[in-house]
ROVEXMAR-899684 format. One line per 8 residues: number of its first residue (from 1); for each residue y, z, x of N, C-alpha, C, O, CB. Coordinates in steps of 0.1 Angstrom, whole numbers, m for minus. Glycine has a CB too. Layout:
NUM> Y/Z/X/Y/Z/X/Y/Z/X/Y/Z/X/Y/Z/X ~ ...;
//
This chain:
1> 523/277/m147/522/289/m155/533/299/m152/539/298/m141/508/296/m153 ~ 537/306/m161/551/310/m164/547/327/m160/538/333/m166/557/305/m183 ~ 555/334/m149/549/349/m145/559/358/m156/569/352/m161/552/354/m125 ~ 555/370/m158/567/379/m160/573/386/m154/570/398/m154/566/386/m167 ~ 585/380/m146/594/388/m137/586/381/m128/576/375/m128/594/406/m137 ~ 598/387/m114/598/383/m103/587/385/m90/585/397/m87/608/388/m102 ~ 578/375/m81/567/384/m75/571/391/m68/562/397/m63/556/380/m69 ~ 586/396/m60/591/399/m51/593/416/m56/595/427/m50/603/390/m48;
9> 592/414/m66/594/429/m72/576/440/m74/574/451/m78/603/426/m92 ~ 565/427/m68/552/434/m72/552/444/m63/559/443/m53/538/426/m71 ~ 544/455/m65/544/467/m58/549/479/m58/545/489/m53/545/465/m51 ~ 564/475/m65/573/484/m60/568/499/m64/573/509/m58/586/481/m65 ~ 560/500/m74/564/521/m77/554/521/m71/554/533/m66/563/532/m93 ~ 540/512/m64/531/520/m58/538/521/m43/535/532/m38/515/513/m59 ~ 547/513/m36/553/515/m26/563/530/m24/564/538/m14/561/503/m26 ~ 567/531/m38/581/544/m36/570/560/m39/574/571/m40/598/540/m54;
17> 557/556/m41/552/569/m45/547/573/m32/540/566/m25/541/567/m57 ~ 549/587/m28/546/597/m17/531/594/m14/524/590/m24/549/614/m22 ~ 526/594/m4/513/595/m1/504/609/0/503/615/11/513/589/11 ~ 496/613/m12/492/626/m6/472/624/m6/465/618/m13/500/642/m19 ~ 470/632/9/458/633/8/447/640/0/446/652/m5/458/635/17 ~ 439/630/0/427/635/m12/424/647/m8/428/651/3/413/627/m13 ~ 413/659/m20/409/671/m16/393/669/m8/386/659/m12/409/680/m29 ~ 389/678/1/382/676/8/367/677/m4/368/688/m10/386/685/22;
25> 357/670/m8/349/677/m15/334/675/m12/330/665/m6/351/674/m28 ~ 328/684/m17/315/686/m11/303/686/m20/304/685/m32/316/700/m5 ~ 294/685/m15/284/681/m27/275/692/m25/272/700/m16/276/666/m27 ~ 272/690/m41/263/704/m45/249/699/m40/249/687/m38/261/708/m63 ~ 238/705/m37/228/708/m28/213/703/m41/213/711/m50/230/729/m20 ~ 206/696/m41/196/690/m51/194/700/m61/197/699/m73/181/687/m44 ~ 189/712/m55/177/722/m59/189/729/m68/185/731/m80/167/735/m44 ~ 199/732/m66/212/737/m73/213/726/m84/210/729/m95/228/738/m62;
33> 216/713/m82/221/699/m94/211/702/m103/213/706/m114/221/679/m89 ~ 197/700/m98/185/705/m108/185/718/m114/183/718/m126/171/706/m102 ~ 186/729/m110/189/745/m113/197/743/m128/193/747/m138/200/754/m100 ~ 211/735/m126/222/736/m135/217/723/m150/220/723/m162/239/730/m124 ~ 206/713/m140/208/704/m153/198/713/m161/202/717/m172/203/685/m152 ~ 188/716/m157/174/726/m166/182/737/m176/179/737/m188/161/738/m153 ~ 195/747/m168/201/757/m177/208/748/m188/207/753/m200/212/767/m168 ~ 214/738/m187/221/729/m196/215/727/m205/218/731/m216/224/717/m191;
41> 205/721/m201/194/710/m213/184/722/m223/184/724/m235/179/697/m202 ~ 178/729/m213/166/743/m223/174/754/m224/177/757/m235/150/752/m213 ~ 181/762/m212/188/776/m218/197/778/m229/198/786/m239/195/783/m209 ~ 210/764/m223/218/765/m236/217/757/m250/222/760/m261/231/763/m231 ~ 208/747/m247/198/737/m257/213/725/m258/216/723/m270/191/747/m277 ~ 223/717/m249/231/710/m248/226/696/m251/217/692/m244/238/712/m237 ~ 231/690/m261/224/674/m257/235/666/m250/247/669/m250/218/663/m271 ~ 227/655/m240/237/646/m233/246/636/m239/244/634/m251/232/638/m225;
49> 254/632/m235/267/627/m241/279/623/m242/284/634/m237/268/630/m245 ~ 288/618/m245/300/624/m253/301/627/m264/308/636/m267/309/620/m253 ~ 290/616/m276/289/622/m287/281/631/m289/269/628/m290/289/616/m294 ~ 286/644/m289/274/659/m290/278/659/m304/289/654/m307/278/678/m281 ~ 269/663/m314/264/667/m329/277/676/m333/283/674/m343/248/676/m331 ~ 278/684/m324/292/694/m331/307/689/m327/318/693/m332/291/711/m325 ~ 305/679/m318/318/678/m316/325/664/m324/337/662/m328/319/678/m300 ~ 314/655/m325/318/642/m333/328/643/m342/325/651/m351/309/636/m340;
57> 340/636/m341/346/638/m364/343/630/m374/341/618/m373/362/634/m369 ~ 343/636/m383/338/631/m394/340/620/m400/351/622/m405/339/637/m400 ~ 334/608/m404/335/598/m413/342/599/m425/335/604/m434/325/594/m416 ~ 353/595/m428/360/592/m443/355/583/m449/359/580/m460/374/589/m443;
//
């Protein structure tokens, strides 16, 4: 089986790209993830998704 290009060349931009460290992140606390999904779903009345009702485009 026939490659495209050379394997001697695999790697190279992930090799020449700088190494930077990830951001340190932290997790939100239960009683808070629940707090936010309840305001989501009843206060602001959001449905889940990506297709939300107002945001879809329209069918031609």
């Amino acid at each position: 089986m026939a490659t495209h290009g050379s394997l001697t060349k695999a790697g190279k931009v992930r090799g020449q790209t700088p190494k930077i460290e990830g951001r340190k992140r932290t997790n939100v606390h239960s009683m808070q993830r629940i707090k936010s999904n309840y305001r989501k779903r009843f206060v602001l009345q959001r449905t889940p998704g990506q297709n939300k009702p107002g945001r879809r485009p329209r069918r031609r």
